[in-house]
C-alpha positions in Angstrom: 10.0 36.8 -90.9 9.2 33.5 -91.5 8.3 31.3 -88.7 11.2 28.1 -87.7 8.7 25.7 -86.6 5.1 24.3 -87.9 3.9 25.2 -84.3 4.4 29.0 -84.6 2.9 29.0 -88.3 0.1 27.7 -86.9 0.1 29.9 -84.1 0.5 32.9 -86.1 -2.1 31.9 -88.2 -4.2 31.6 -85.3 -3.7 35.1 -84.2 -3.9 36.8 -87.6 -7.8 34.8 -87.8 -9.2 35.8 -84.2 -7.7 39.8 -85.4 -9.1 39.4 -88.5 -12.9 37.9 -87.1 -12.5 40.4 -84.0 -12.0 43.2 -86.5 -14.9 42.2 -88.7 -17.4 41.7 -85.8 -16.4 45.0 -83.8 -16.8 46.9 -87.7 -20.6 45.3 -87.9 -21.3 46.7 -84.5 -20.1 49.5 -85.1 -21.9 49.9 -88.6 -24.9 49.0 -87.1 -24.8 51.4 -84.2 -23.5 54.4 -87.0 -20.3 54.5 -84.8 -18.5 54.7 -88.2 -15.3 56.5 -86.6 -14.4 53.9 -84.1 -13.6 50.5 -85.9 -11.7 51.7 -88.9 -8.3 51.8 -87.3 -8.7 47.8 -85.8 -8.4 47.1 -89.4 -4.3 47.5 -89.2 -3.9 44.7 -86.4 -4.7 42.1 -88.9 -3.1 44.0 -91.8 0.4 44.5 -89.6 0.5 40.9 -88.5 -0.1 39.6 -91.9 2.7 41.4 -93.1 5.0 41.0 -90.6 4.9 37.4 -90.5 3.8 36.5 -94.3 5.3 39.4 -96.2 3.7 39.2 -100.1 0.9 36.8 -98.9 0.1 39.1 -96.3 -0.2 42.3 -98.5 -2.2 40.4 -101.0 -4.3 39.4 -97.7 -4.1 43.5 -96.6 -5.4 44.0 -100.1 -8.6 41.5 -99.4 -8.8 43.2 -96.0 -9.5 46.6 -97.6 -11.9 45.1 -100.2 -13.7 43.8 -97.8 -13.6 47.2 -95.3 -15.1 48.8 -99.0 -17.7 46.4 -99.6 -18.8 46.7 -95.8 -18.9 50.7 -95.7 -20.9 50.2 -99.3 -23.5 47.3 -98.0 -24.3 49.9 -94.9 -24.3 53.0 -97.1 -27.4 51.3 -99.2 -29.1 49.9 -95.9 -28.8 53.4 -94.2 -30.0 55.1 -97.8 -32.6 52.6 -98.1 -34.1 52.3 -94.9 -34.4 56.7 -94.7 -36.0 56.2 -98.5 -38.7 54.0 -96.8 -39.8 56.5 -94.4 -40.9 59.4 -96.7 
């Protein structure tokens, strides 16, 4: 569903960035806080809007969206496993 006018690009642009960078904040909170039930599921907002309005660009933009949910579960995995190494 491609957008008519430059305005509503833009504007859906806009909204898939502030879901994406609310997303990605609310999952470091959360990571750092151990709530790691919580934040997983704001990960479809950005990944349903990208889609809907951007169909192949926005899977291959759901696909960097998961890589990047991986690499952020991974990176607190290590900091969590490191940080309980370091008080034995």
């Amino acid at each position: 569903m491609n957008s008519a006018g430059p305005q509503n690009k833009h504007l859906n642009i806009f909204f898939i960035a502030v879901a994406t960078i609310a997303t990605i904040l609310v999952s470091l909170y959360c990571l750092h806080t151990d709530l790691f039930i919580v934040f997983q599921n704001l990960f479809y907002i950005p990944i349903i809007l990208s889609c809907v309005y951007y169909t192949m660009r926005g899977l291959i933009y759901s696909v960097c969206l998961a890589v990047l949910y991986i690499l952020l579960i991974l990176f607190f995995l290590r900091l969590i496993a490191a940080s309980s190494c370091r008080h034995w």
